[in-house]
C-alpha positions as CSV (number, residue, x, y, z in Angstrom):
1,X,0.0,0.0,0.0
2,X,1.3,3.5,-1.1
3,X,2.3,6.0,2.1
4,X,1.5,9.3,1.0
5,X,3.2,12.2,2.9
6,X,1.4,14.4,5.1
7,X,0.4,17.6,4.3
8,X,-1.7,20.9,5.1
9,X,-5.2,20.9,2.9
10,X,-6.1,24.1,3.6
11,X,-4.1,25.8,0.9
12,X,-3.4,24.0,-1.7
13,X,-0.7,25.0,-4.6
14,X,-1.9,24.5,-7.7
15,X,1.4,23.9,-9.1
16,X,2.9,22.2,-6.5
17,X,2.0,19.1,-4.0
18,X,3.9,16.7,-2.3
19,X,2.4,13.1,-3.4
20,X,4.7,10.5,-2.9
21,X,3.4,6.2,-2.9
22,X,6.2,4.1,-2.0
23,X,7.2,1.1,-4.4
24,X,4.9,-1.7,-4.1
25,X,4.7,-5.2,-5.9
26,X,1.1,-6.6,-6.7
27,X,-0.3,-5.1,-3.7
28,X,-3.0,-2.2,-5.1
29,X,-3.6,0.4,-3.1
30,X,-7.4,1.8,-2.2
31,X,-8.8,5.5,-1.8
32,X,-8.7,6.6,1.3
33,X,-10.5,9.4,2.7
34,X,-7.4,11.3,3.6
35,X,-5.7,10.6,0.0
36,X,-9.1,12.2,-1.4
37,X,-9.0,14.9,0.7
38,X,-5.4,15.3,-1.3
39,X,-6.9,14.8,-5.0
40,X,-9.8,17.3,-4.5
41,X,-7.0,19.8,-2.9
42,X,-5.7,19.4,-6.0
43,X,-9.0,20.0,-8.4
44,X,-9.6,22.9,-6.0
45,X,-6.7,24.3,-6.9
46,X,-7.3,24.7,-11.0
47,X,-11.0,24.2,-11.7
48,X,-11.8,28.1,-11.3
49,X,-7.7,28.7,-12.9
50,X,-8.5,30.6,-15.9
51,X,-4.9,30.6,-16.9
52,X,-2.9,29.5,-18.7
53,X,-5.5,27.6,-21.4
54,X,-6.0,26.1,-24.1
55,X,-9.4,26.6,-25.9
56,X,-10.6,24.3,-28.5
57,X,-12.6,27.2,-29.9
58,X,-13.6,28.2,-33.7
59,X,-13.9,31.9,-34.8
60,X,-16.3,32.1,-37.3
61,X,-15.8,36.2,-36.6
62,X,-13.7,38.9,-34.6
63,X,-16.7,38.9,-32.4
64,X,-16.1,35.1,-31.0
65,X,-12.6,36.3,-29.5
66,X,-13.3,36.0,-25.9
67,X,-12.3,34.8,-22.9
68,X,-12.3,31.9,-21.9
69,X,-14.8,32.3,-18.8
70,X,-17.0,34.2,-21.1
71,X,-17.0,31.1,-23.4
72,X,-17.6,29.0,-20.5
73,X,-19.1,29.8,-17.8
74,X,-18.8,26.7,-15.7
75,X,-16.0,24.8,-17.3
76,X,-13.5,27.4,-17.8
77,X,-10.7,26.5,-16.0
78,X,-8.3,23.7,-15.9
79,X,-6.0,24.7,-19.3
80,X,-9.0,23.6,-21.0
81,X,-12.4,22.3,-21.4
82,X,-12.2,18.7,-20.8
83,X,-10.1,18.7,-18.2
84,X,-12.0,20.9,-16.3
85,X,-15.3,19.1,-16.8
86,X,-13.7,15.5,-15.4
87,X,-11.9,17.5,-12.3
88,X,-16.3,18.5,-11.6
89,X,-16.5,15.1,-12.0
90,X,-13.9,13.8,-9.6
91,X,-14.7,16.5,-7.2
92,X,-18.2,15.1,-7.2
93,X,-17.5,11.6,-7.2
94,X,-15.4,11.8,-3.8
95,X,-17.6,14.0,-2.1
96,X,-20.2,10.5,-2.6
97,X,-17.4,8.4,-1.4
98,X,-16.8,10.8,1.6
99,X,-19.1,13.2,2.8
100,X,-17.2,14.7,5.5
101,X,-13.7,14.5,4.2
102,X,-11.7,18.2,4.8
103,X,-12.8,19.4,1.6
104,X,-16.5,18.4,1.5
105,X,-17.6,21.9,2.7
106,X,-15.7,23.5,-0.3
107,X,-16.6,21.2,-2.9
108,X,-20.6,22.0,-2.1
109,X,-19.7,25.9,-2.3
110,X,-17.8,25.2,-5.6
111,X,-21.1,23.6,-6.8
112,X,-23.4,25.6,-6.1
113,X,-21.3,28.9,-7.3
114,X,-20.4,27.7,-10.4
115,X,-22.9,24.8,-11.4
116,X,-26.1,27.9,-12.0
117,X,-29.1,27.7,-14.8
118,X,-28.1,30.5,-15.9
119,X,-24.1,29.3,-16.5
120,X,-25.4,26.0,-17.8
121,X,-27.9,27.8,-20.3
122,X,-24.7,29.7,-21.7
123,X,-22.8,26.1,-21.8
124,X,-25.3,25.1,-23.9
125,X,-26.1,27.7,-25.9
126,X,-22.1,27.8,-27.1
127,X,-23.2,24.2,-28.8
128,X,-25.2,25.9,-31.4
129,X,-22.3,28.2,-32.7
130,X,-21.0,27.5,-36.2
131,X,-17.9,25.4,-36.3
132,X,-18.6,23.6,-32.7
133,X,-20.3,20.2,-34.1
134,X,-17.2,18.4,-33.0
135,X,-16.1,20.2,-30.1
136,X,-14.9,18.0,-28.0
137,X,-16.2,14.8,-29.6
138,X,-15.7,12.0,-27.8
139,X,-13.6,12.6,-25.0
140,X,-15.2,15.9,-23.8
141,X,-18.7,14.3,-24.2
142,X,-17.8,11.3,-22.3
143,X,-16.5,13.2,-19.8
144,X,-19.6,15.5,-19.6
145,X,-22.1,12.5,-19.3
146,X,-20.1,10.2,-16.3
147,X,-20.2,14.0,-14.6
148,X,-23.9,13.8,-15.4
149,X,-24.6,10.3,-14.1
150,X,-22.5,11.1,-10.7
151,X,-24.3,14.3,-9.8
152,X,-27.5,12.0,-10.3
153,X,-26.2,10.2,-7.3
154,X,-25.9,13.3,-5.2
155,X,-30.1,13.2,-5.1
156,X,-30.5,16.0,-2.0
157,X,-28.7,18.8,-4.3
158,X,-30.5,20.1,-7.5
159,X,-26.9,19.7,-9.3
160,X,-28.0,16.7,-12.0
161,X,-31.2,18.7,-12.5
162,X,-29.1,22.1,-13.3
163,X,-26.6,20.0,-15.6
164,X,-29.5,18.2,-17.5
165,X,-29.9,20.9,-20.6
166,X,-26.3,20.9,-20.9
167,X,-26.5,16.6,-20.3
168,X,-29.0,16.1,-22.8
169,X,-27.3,18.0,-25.9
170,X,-24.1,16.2,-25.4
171,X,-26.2,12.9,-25.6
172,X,-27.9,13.7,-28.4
173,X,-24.9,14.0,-30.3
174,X,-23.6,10.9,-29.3
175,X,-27.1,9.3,-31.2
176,X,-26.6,11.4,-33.9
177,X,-23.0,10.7,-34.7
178,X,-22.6,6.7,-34.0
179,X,-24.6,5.7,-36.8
180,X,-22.7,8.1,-39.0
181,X,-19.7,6.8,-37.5
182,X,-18.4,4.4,-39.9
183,X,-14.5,3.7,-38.4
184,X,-14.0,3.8,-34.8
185,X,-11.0,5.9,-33.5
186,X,-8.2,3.7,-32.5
187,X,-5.6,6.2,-30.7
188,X,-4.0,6.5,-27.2
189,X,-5.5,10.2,-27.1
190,X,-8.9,12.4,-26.9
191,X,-10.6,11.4,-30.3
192,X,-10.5,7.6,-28.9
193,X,-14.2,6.1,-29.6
194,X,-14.3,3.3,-27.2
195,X,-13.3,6.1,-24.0
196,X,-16.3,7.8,-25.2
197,X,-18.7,5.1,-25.1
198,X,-17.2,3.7,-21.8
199,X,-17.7,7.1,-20.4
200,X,-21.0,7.8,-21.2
201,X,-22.8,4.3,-20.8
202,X,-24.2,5.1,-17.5
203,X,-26.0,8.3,-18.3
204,X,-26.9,6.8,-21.3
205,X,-28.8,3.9,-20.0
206,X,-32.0,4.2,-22.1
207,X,-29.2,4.0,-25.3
208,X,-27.0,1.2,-24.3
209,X,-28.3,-0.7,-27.4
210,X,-27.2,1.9,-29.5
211,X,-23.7,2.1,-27.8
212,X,-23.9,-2.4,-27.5
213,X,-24.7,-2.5,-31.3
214,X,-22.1,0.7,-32.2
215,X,-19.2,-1.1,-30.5
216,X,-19.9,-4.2,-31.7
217,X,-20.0,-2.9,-35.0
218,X,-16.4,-1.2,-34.6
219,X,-14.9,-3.8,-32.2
220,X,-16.4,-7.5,-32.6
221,X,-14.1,-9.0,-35.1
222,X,-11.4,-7.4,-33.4
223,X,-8.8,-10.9,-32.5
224,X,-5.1,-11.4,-31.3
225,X,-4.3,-7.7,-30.4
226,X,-0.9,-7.2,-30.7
227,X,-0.9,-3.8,-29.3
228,X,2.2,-3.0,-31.6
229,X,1.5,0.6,-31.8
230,X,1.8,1.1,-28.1
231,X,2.7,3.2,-26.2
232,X,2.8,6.2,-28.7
233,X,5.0,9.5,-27.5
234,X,2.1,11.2,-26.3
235,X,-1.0,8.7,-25.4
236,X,-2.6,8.6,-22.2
237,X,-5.3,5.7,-23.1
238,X,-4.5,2.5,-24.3
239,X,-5.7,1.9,-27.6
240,X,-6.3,-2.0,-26.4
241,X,-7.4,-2.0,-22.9
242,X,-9.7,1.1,-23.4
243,X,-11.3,-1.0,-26.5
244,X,-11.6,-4.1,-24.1
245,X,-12.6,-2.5,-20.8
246,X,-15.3,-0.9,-23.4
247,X,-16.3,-3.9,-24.2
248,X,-16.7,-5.2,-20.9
249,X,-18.6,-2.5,-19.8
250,X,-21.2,-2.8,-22.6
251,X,-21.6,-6.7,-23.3
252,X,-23.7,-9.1,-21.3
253,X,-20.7,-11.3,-19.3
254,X,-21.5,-14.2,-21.7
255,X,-20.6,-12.3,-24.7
256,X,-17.7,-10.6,-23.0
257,X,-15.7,-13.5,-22.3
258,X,-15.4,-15.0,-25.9
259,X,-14.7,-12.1,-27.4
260,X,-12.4,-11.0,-25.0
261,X,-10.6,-14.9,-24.9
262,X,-10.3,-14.1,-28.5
263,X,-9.1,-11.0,-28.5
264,X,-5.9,-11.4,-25.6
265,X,-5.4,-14.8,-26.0
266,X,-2.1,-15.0,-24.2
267,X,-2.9,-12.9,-21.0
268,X,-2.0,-16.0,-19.0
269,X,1.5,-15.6,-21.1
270,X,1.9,-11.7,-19.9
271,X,1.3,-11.1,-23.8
272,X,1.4,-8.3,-25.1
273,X,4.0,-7.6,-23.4
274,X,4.4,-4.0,-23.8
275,X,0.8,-3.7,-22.2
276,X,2.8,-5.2,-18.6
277,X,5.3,-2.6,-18.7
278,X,4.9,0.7,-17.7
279,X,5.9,4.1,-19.8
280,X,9.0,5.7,-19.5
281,X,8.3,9.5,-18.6
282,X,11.6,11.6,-19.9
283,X,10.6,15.3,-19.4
284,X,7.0,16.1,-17.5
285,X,7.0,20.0,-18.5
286,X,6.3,18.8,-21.9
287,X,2.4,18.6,-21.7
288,X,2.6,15.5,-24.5
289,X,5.0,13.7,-23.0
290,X,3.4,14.1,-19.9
291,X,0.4,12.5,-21.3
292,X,2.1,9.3,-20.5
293,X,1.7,9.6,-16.7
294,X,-2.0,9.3,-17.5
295,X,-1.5,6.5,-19.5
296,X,0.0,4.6,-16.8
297,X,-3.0,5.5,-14.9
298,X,-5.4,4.5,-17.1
299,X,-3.8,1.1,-17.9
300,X,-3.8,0.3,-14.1
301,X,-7.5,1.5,-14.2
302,X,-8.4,-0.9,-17.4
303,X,-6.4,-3.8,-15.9
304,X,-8.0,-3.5,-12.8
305,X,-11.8,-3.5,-14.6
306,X,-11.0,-6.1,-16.8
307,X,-9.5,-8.5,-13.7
308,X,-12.6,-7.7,-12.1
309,X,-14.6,-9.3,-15.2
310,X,-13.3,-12.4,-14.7
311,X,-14.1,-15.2,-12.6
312,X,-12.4,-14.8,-9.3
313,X,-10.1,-17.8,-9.8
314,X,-9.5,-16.8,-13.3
315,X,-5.7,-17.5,-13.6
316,X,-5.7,-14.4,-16.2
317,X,-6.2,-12.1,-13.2
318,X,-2.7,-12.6,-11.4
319,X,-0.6,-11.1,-13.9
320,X,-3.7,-8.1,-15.0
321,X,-3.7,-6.6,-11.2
322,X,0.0,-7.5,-11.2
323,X,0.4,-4.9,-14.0
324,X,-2.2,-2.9,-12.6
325,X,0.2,-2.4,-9.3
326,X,3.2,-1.6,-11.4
327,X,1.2,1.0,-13.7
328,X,-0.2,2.6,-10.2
329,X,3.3,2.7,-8.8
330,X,4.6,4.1,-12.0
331,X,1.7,6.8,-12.3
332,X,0.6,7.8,-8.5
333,X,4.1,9.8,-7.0
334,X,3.4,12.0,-10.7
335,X,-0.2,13.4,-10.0
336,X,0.9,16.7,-8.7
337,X,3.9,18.8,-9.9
338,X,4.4,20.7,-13.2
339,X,0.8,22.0,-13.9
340,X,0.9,20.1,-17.1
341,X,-0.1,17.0,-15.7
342,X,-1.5,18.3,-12.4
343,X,-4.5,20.0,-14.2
344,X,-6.1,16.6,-15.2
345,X,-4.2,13.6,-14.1
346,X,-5.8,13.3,-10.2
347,X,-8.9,12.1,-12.0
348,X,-6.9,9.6,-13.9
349,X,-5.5,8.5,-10.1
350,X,-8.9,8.2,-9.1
351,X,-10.6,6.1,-11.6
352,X,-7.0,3.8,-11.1
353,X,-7.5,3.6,-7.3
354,X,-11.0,2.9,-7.8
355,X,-10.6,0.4,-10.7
């Protein structure tokens, strides 16, 4: 189990935070209410950072120049969208796990400042721009729909009910675009097609046989993945586990374990190897290569799904949370530092943690 070093919530860089997790060997470690008190210490410290950023806006006109907080009212900080939106969702998501953590009181006041009709009727409204028919497709709409489906769990505050215009647009694209879809998105980055799905299956409940038949469509002849692509110099998602933990998440267990025999038939074998072996990360200024702390995190988070699909004396599932435990020790010391990977990769430690 990781030992993370003590340290004063109550102001919070957001540049700078001392995480450290000892080395561990298959041993995964859990969330703890004082190592979420850390992570949302973290969020806290960049959600309502307008600068620096990175807006994935089109200018159809010198009058669309605009800040970034006038562009988005709620998700403006962060560096950009996306990552703004899943830090509201991690924010969210341990205030269910625990209430009365040191943070709680701030996360509620953060909610109900920022999360208004009003700032959600402008989020929404900026869909119906010219030009923004793609913003943020997939990665930003899956995002927006698992923040969706956790603030439906919070079902004392009005928060889901707020969210729902903004909730409801960003799932309507997702039924207009799959069956337009014709190629799913393979890479270890934001356009990736099976993140998306994952991440909006559970606000999307009414839809899952649109998002069952979709992936199936893009993903059930998949067989023997090499993985020989990975990892690329700037991923964060594995191209293979995020297509399988997709899969798992969206097939009836019967039709999971085939396809997924079929498709990693050597798991048993450690094969493919380079999915057991952590990245290397050479320079974490460099927002890119940075990326690859995340991808460590999300591989210990796919591993960790996928050994949980199998039955419990599966032999498959020593070596997954055995790479799952290295990929966590890899990723976990690296959440906090250079604000390149502190503005988004605590949500990445906590969908790891959680598995």
């Amino acid at each position: 189990m990781p030992c993370w070093l003590e340290r004063p919530l109550a102001a919070p860089s957001p540049t700078r935070s001392a995480l450290k997790v000892e080395s561990m060997s298959s041993s995964l470690p859990s969330l703890t209410e004082p190592l979420a008190a850390r992570l949302a210490a973290i969020a806290l410290g960049h959600v309502e950072r307008e600068y620096p950023n990175k807006p994935g806006h089109v200018l159809n006109g010198p009058e669309d120049a605009r800040t970034p907080a006038a562009l988005h009212p709620v998700f403006f900080g962060s560096y950009d969208w996306h990552s703004c939106v899943h830090g509201y969702w991690m924010l969210v998501r341990l205030l269910r796990r625990f209430p009365d953590m040191a943070p709680a009181q701030a996360i509620r006041a953060l909610f109900h400042r920022r999360l208004t009709p009003e700032a959600v009727a402008a989020e929404t409204a900026y869909l119906q721009a010219p030009g923004t028919r793609g913003f943020e497709r997939p990665y930003g709409w899956g995002w927006l729909l698992a923040l969706a489906a956790e603030l439906a769990r919070h079902e004392e505050e009005p928060w889901a009910r707020t969210l729902a215009p903004l909730a409801s647009a960003f799932a309507q694209r997702f039924r207009a675009f799959l069956p337009i879809a014709t190629y799913p998105v393979r890479v270890g980055t934001h356009p990736n097609t099976a993140f998306g799905l994952l991440m909006a299956a559970d606000h999307m409940a009414e839809d899952l046989p649109l998002l069952r038949t979709t992936a199936l469509r893009w993903y059930g002849a998949d067989r023997d993945c090499p993985a020989w692509g990975e990892p690329s110099g700037d991923d964060f998602l594995s191209s293979a586990l995020i297509e399988a933990a997709c899969m798992a998440r969206l097939l009836p267990p019967e039709d999971f374990a085939p396809w997924f025999a079929a498709f990693f038939p050597r798991i048993a074998q450690g094969e493919p190897a380079t999915l057991f072996i952590p990245a290397t990360v050479s320079d974490r200024s460099d927002g890119k290569i940075a990326h690859l702390d995340g991808l460590n995190l999300s591989r210990a988070w796919c591993w960790r799904r996928l050994a949980a699909a199998l039955p419990a004396q599966d032999p498959r599932r020593a070596p997954m949370e055995a790479a799952a435990a290295r990929h966590l020790d890899a990723g976990l010391p690296h959440v906090a530092g250079d604000y390149m990977g502190e503005h988004w990769l605590a949500s990445f430690a906590v969908l790891a943690l959680e598995g």
